[in-house]
Structure formats: structure tokens, C-alpha cells
C-alpha positions in Angstrom: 102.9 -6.0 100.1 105.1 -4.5 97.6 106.6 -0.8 98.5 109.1 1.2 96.6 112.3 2.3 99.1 113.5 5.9 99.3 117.0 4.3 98.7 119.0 7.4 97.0 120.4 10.0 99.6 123.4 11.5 101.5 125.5 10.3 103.5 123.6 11.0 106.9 125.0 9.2 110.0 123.1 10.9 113.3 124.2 11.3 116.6 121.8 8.0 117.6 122.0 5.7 114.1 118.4 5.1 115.5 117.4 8.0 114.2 119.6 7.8 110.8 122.4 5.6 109.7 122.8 6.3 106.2 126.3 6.4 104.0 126.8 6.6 100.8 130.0 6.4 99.3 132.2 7.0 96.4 128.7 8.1 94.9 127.3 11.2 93.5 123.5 11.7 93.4 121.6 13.3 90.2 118.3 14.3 90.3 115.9 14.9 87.3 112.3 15.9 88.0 111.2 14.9 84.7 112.0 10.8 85.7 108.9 9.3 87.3 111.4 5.9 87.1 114.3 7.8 88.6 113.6 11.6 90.1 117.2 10.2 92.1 119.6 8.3 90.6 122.9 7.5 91.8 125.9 7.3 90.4 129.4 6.3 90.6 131.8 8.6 91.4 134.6 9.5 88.4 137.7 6.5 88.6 141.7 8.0 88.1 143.4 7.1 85.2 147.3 7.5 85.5 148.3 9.9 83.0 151.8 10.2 84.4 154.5 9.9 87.2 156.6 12.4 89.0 160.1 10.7 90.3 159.5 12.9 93.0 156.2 12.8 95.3 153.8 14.0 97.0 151.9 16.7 94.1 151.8 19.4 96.8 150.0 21.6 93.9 149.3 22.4 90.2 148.0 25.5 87.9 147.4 25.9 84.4 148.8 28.7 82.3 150.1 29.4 78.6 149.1 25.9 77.2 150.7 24.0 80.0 150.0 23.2 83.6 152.5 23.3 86.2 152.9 21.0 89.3 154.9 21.2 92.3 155.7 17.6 93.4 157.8 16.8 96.2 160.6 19.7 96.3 160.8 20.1 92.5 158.5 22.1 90.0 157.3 20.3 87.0 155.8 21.8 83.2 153.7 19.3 81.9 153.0 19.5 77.8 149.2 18.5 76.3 151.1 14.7 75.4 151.6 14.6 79.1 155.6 15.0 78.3 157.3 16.9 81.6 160.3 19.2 82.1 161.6 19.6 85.6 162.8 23.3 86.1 164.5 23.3 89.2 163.6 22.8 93.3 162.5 23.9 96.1 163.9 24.3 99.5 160.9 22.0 101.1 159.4 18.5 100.0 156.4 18.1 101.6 153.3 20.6 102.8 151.0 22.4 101.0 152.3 25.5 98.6 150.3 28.5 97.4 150.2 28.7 93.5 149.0 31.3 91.3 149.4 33.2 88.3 149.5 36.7 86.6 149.6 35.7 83.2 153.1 35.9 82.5 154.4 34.7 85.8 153.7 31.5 88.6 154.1 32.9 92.1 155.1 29.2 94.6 155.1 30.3 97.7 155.5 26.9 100.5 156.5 28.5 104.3 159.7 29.2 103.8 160.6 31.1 100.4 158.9 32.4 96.9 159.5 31.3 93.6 158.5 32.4 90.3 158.1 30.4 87.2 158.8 32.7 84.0 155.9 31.2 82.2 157.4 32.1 78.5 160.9 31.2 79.5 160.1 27.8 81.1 162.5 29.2 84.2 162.2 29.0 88.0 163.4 31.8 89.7 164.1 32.0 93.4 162.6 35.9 95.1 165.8 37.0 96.2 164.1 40.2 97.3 164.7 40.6 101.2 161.9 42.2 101.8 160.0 38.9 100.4 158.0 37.6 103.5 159.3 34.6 103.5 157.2 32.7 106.0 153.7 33.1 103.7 151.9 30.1 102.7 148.9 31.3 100.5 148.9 33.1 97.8 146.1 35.0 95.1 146.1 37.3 92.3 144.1 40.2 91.6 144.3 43.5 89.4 148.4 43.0 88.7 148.8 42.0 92.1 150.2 39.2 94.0 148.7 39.0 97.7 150.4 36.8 100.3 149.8 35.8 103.5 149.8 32.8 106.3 152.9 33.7 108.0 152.2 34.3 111.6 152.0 38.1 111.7 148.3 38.4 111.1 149.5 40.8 107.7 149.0 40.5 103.5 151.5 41.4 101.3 151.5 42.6 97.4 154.9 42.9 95.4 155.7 46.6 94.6 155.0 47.1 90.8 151.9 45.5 88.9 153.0 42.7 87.2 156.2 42.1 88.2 156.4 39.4 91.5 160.5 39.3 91.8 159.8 42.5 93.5 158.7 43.7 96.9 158.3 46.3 99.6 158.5 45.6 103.1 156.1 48.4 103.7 153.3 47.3 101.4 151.2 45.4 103.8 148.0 45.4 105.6 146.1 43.8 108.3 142.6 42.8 108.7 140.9 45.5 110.6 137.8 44.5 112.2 139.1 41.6 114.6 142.8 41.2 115.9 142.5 37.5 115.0 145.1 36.2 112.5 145.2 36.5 109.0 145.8 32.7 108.1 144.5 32.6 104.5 143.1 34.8 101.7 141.5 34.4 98.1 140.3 36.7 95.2 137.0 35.9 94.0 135.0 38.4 91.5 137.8 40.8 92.4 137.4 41.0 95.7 139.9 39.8 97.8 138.3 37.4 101.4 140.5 37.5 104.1 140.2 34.5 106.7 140.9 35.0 110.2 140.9 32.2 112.2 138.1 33.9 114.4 136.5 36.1 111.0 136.6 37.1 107.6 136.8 40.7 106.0 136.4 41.7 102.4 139.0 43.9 100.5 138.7 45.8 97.3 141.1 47.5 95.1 140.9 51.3 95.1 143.8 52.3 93.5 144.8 54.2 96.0 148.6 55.0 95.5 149.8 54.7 98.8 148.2 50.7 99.0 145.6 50.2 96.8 143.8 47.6 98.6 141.4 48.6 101.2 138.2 46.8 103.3 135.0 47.0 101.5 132.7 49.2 103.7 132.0 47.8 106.7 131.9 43.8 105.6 132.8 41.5 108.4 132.0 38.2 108.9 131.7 36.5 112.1 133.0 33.2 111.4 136.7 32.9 110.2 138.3 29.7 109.2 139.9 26.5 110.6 141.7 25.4 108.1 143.4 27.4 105.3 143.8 24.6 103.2 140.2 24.4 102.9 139.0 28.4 101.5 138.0 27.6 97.5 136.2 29.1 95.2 133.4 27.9 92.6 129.8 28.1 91.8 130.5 32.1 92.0 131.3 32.2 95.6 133.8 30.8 97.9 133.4 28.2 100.6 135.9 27.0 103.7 135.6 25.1 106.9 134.6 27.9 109.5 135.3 28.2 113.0 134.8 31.5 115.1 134.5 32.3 119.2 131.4 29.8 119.4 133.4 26.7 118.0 134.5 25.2 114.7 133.3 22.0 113.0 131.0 23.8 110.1 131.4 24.6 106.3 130.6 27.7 105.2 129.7 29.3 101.5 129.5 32.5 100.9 125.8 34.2 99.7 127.2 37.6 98.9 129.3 38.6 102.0 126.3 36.6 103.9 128.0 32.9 105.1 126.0 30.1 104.6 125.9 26.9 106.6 126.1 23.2 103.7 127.5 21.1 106.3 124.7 19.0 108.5 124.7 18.1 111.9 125.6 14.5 110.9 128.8 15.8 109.2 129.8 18.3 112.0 129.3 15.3 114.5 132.0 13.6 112.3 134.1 16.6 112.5 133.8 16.7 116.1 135.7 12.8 116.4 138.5 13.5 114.1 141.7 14.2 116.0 142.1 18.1 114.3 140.5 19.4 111.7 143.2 22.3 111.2 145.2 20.2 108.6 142.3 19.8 106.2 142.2 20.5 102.5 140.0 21.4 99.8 139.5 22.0 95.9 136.6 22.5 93.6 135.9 21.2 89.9 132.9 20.2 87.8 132.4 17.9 85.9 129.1 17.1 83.8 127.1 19.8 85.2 127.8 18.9 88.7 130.3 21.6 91.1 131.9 19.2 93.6 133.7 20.7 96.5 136.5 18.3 97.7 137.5 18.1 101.7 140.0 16.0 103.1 141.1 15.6 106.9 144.3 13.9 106.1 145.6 13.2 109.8 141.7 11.7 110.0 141.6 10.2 107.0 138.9 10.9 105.9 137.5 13.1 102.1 133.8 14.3 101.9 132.3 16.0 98.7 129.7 18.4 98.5 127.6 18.9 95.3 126.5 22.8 94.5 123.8 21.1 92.2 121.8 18.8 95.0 123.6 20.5 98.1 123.8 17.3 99.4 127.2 15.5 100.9 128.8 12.7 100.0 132.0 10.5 101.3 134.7 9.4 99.1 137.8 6.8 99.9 140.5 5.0 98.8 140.5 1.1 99.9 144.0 0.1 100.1 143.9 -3.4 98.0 146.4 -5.2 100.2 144.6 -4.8 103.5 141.0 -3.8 102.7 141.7 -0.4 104.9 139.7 2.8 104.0 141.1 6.2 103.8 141.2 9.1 102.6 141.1 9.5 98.7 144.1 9.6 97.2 143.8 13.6 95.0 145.7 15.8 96.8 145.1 19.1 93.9 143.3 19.4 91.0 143.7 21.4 88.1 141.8 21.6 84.6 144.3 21.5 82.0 145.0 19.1 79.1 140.3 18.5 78.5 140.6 16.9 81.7 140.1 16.9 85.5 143.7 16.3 86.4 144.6 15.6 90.4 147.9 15.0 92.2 148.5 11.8 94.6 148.7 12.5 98.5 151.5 10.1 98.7 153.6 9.8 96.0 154.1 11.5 92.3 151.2 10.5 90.5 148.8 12.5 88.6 145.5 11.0 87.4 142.5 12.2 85.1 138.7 11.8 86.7 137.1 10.2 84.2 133.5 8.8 84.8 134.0 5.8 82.4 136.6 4.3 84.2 136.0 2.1 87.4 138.8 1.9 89.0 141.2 4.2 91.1 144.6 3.5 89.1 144.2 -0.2 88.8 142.5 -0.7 92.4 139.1 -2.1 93.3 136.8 1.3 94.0 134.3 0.4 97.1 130.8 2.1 96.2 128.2 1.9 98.6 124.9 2.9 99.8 123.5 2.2 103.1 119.4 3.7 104.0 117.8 5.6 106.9 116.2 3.0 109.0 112.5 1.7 107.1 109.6 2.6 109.1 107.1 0.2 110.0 105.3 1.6 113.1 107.3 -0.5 115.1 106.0 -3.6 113.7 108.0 -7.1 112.7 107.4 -6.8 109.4 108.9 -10.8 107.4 110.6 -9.6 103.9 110.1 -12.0 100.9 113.0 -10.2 99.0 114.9 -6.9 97.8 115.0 -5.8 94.2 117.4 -3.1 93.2 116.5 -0.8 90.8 119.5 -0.4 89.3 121.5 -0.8 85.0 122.2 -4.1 84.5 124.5 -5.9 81.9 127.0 -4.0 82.5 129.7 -6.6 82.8 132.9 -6.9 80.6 134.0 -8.9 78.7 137.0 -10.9 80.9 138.4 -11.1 84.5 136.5 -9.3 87.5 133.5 -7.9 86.5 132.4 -10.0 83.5 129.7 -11.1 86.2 129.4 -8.1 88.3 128.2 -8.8 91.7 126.2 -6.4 93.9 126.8 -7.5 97.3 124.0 -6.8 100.2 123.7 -6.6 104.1 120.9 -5.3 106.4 120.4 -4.3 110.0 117.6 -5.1 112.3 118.7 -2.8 115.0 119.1 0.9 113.3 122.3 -0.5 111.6 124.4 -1.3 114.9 125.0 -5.1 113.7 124.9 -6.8 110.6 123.8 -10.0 108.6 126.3 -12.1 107.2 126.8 -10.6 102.9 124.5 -11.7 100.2 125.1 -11.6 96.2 123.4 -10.5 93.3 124.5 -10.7 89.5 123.8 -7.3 87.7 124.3 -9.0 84.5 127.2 -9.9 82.0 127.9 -7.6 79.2 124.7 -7.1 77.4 122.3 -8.9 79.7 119.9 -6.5 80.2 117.5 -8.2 81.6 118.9 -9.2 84.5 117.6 -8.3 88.3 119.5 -7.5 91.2 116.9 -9.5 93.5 117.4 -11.4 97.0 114.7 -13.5 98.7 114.6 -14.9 102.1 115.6 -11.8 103.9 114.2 -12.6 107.6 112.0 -10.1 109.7 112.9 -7.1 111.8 111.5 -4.0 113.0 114.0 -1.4 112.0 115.6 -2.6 109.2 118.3 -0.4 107.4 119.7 -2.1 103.8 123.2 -2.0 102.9 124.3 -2.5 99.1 127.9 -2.4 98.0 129.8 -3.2 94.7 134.3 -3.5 94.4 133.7 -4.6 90.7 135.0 -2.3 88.3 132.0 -1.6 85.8 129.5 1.1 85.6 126.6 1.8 88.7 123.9 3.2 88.6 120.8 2.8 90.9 117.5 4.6 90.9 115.7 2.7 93.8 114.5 -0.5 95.4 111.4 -2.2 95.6 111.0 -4.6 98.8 107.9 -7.4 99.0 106.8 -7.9 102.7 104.5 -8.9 105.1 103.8 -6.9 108.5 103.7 -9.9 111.3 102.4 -10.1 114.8 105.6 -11.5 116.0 
């Protein structure tokens, strides 16, 4: 009996893999209703391409403004021309951690924990805030009608500088403080002009009134009931903003914003992997879209761990770097990302690298990218049910021409047990360069009642699957 698999989905790992075991990884899922072939198809997530190299390291951040963008890596600020060309302005007190970056047009506001800087976009000049009244201690930073809006320091306050326009000075009586919970102001964002505060209990929403005393003030009576539990991780895209929530009940879910209403995207499979990761308080995030699809981008770095969400199927993801010395996964290696240059431009985690997404290239800087996709467990009634073989529906001839991949391999496993233990690894050609004929087909696959398929690729061409069909026979056994 031939059957087609539903073998396109999330990653979906359940609190019993009896129930659901599947992964999928360094993949993106598109769907198109107008496919009968391929109403899911899967897709490889983009590769980096090394565009340049910092001396200095880890890209702690990155903007784009007046032609160029602008990087913090390690302790030193970069510009960075459309040839990719860099000029390193000057330093910072602090060489690691994350820094708050943003922009009024004519000036780049760095703020990192311990002191503000700003970049004179025209002049090419970075300039240490030697204002006292500066609060020194803020990590994140936003812009909104002239003003630049600080806070993360501790004191549960925002700040703004004193005049529009003008972020070398500041007052150290214009400030404010979430009103509707005492909980701590740990990080704050401007989206559609509104400014989000996030507590680390709840969230408020300020306007600007123009009031001349402080011109910010809370919008009505808006007040959300989840805060945030990690600061790092409050981004903005799609026309709303999203962050990893925690409030009085517990943490562990990701929010987005509908209106001022928060929306839970993460599932309970994903907030059970939450729950095992040492903290979750050190996390990051960024957004960017590429090809229609709004990806937003969260890394545990202590767990090592990066998970994507796409606005466009609302479905997660996984994504990871394999270290090419040990076969280890972690986390991925982008750190930031900034549009600038025509491309999706991201900062390396470790070191001074920054790398364009592009999704015609198949590596990650030179390295083997692991892409995988593992099913939910195939129901058969509880029945043995002996498989004749496994064809993936999937573009073939995709090799090139020399080295690895000029005959791709797909590599396969499967589970008889809900995916707790494996079979030894099977291989498949896809097809040399031009070989479209070819079939990504196994025989002799054994019997089992709850069989979950596992199908992975490390060479670096292009994948693409839409499916499986499997031939079998349901047994008595």
C-alpha cells in the first residue's frame, strides 16, 4: 500500500516523544495553497557569506544610517562603507555584552552598562556623554519624536536627553517610571510611536504628549500582565513587537503583541524546552525578512540553543551551528542583524565576523550546515505495519560540479519506538548536477508500529522537500 507522509512541519518535541517527536532544523517551511504537489515545502535556511572581519570580536551590535552601517564589535565602534571598507572611530570602556544602539538621524546613541556614546553620523566621530547627569548604568536604548529614551539600569526609571535632537545632553530630572506595577523597568522599545515599556512582571504603553514639563506619558489605562524575561529578546516587526514573557504566574513563553492585547506563538513543546535550559534571562533576539518571510531570531546563549519563528506560517523552527572539528551543535553563530549594504548582514557571537544571509549559499562561512527533519510518529492503529521503502519528495540534481556535494547524499534514520532509539544511517543520492531524474528512495526498511522518519543532509547544495511517499504492508506480527 502506497501512502503519501505529512513530512513538512515544525519543530514539535512533546513532553512524551510518544505523542510527538518532531524537529526540524536549519529549515524554513513555505506554504502555497495553490500546489497540489507541494501545499508545504521546505526549505533550507539562508547560509553566511563572510563579507568582512573585525580585528576585534564579538559584534555586540550594528545600525544603519546615512549610507553606512555601524557596528560595535568587541570594545571598538566600526563604519562600514557599501565596498565593505571599515574605519574604526574609537572605543569603548567594555568588550563584551550586549549594547543598545539607535539613531536620530544625525546622531548614534551606544549605550553598553556602563557609559553613552554618540557617533556624529556626518562627522564620522565618536563622542563620549560627558554629561553627569547621563545615567550611566542603562543598557537599552530607542528613539521616538527627537527623543532618545534609556533605560535598564536598576532603578526601575526611563530617561530622555534634554533638547530634541541633541543626545550629548541631559537632565537628571527628566525621568519617569512605569506606573501601573512597581516591577522593574528592564527594557523599552518604540514601535508606531509608541513607546512599550517591559517590566520584568508587566508592560505599559507610553505616548508622547508634548507636554512641556515631560512629554512622555502612559497611554490610558494600557497594562499588560506579562512583562519580560529577557531584555535582549523585545523586537519589533510584522507591525508589532514580540519578547520572551514572564509575569507572577511563571516565565517560559513568547509573546507578540495584537494591539496592546499579548499574544501567545510559542507552543507547549517549545516552553517545555525553555523550562530545561539553565536561565533563560540572557537570551537574545532580532527580526528580518527575507523573501516574503518575517523571521524572529532567539538565542539562549548560556543554553545554546537559537529558535526562529516565521510571522508568515507562525510556525517555529530550530537553527544551529555544528562545530566542524567535533560535530557539536550550538547555537547559531549571528549575534545582530542589520539591513544595510542590499543584504541581511549579522555579527558573529564569538569573534569579529560579519556575514550576509544569503539563500544560495550552503554553507555557514565555509562549514558543513546540518539540515534536518524528523516526523510525528506515523499512525497505524497500533499495528506492525513491514515497509518496502521511503521516497522523498524532494529537487534533485542539485549537485556541483567538484568536491562535497557533486553527489549529494541525503542521509536517513527511523524509530520504532516514538523516536527514543535509532537505526543505524542509510544513504540516498539526490542527483549530480543536472540529474533530474534522480529519486531519493530506500528499500528494505523493516517493520515497526510507531515509526518516526528522520532525514538529514551536511552537503552544501540546495534542499528542498515537499513530501514522502512510503510503500508498506500492515502485518499480523
Amino acid at each position: 500500500m502506497r501512502t503519501k507522509l505529512p513530512f513538512v512541519g515544525p519543530s514539535y518535541q512533546a513532553r512524551s516523544l510518544n505523542a510527538d517527536a518532531q524537529r526540524t532544523l536549519n529549515c524554513y517551511i513555505e506554504l502555497d495553497n495553490n500546489s497540489p504537489r507541494a501545499p508545504a515545502a521546505l526549505y533550507g535556511t539562508p547560509g553566511t557569506v563572510r563579507k568582512l572581519s573585525f580585528p576585534t570580536g564579538p559584534v555586540r551590535g550594528a545600525i544603519r544610517e546615512g549610507g553606512y552601517s555601524w557596528w560595535v564589535s568587541g570594545n571598538t565602534v566600526y563604519r562600514v562603507a557599501a565596498d565593505f571598507s571599515f574605519t574604526a572611530l574609537g572605543t569603548l570602556g567594555t568588550y563584551t555584552g550586549e549594547v543598545g544602539i539607535t539613531s536620530n538621524g544625525q546622531q548614534i546613541l551606544i549605550v553598553d552598562g556602563a557609559a553613552g556614546w554618540l557617533v556624529d553620523v556626518a562627522a564620522a566621530e565618536l563622542i563620549h556623554i560627558s554629561d553627569p547627569e547621563f545615567p550611566k548604568g542603562v543598557r537599552r536604548a530607542t528613539y521616538q519624536d527627537g527623543f532618545f529614551l534609556v533605560a535598564g539600569d536598576g532603578t526601575g526609571k526611563f530617561y530622555i536627553n534634554e533638547r530634541p535632537n541633541d543626545g550629548a545632553g541631559w537632565n537628571g530630572l527628566d525621568f519617569a517610571s512605569a506606573e501601573g506595577s512597581p516591577d522593574n523597568t528592564i527594557g523599552i522599545i518604540s514601535d508606531h510611536r509608541e513607546v512599550w515599556l517591559f517590566g520584568e512582571l508587566s508592560a505599559e504603553v507610553w505616548i508622547n504628549t508634548g507636554n512641556a514639563d515631560f512629554p512622555f506619558q502612559r497611554a490610558g489605562n494600557v497594562f499588560v500582565e506579562h512583562g519580560c524575561a529577557a531584555a535582549g529578546t523585545v523586537a519589533k516587526a510584522d507591525n508589532t513587537v514580540f519578547w520572551l514573557g514572564a509575569d507572577d504566574k511563571g516565565t517560559g513563553i513568547v509573546w507578540r503583541a495584537d494591539g496592546y492585547t499579548p499574544v501567545r506563538i510559542s507552543t507547549h513543546a517549545m516552553e517545555k524546552a525553555l523550562g530545561g535550559y539553565e536561565t533563560v534571562s540572557d537570551a537574545i533576539a532580532f527580526t528580518y525578512q527575507q523573501e516574503g518571510h518575517i523571521f524572529y531570531i532567539l538565542t539562549f546563549p548560556t543554553a545554546g540553543a537559537t529558535w526562529h519563528y516565521d510571522a508568515s506560517t507562525q510556525l517555529w523552527q530550530e537553527r544551529a551551528w555544528r562545530n566542524p572539528d567535533t560535530g557539536v551543535l550550538t547555537r547559531w553563530r549571528a549575534n545582530c542583524c542589520v539591513f544595510a549594504h542590499g543584504e541581511h548582514l549579522v555579527g558573529d557571537f564569538e569573534n569579529g565576523n560579519v556575514y550576509a544571509l544569503d539563500l544560495n549559499a550552503y554553507t555557514d562561512d565555509g562549514a558543513p550546515i546540518l539540515r534536518l527533519r524528523r516526523t510525528t510518529t506515523a499512525e497505524s492503529m497500533q499495528q506492525r505495519v513491514f515497509y518496502q521503502s521511503l521516497q522523498v519528495d524532494m529537487e534533485t540534481g542539485v549537485g556541483i560540479a567538484t568536491g562535497q556535494g557533486s553527489d549529494p547524499l541525503l542521509m536517513l534514520r527511523y524509530s520504532n519506538d516514538g523516536g527514543h532509539t535509532w537505526s543505524p544511517e542509510r544513504t540516498a543520492t539526490v542527483g549530480g548536477t543536472g540529474q533530474y531524474g534522480a529519486r531519493a528512495r530506500f528499500t528494505r526498511l523493516g517493520s515497526g508500529r510507531n515509526r518516526v522518519w528522520e532525514i538529514s543532509m551536511t552537503d552544501p547544495v540546495k534542499f528542498a522537500v515537499f513530501g514522502a511517499v512510503v510503500d508498506g504492508e500492515v502485518g499480523i506480527a
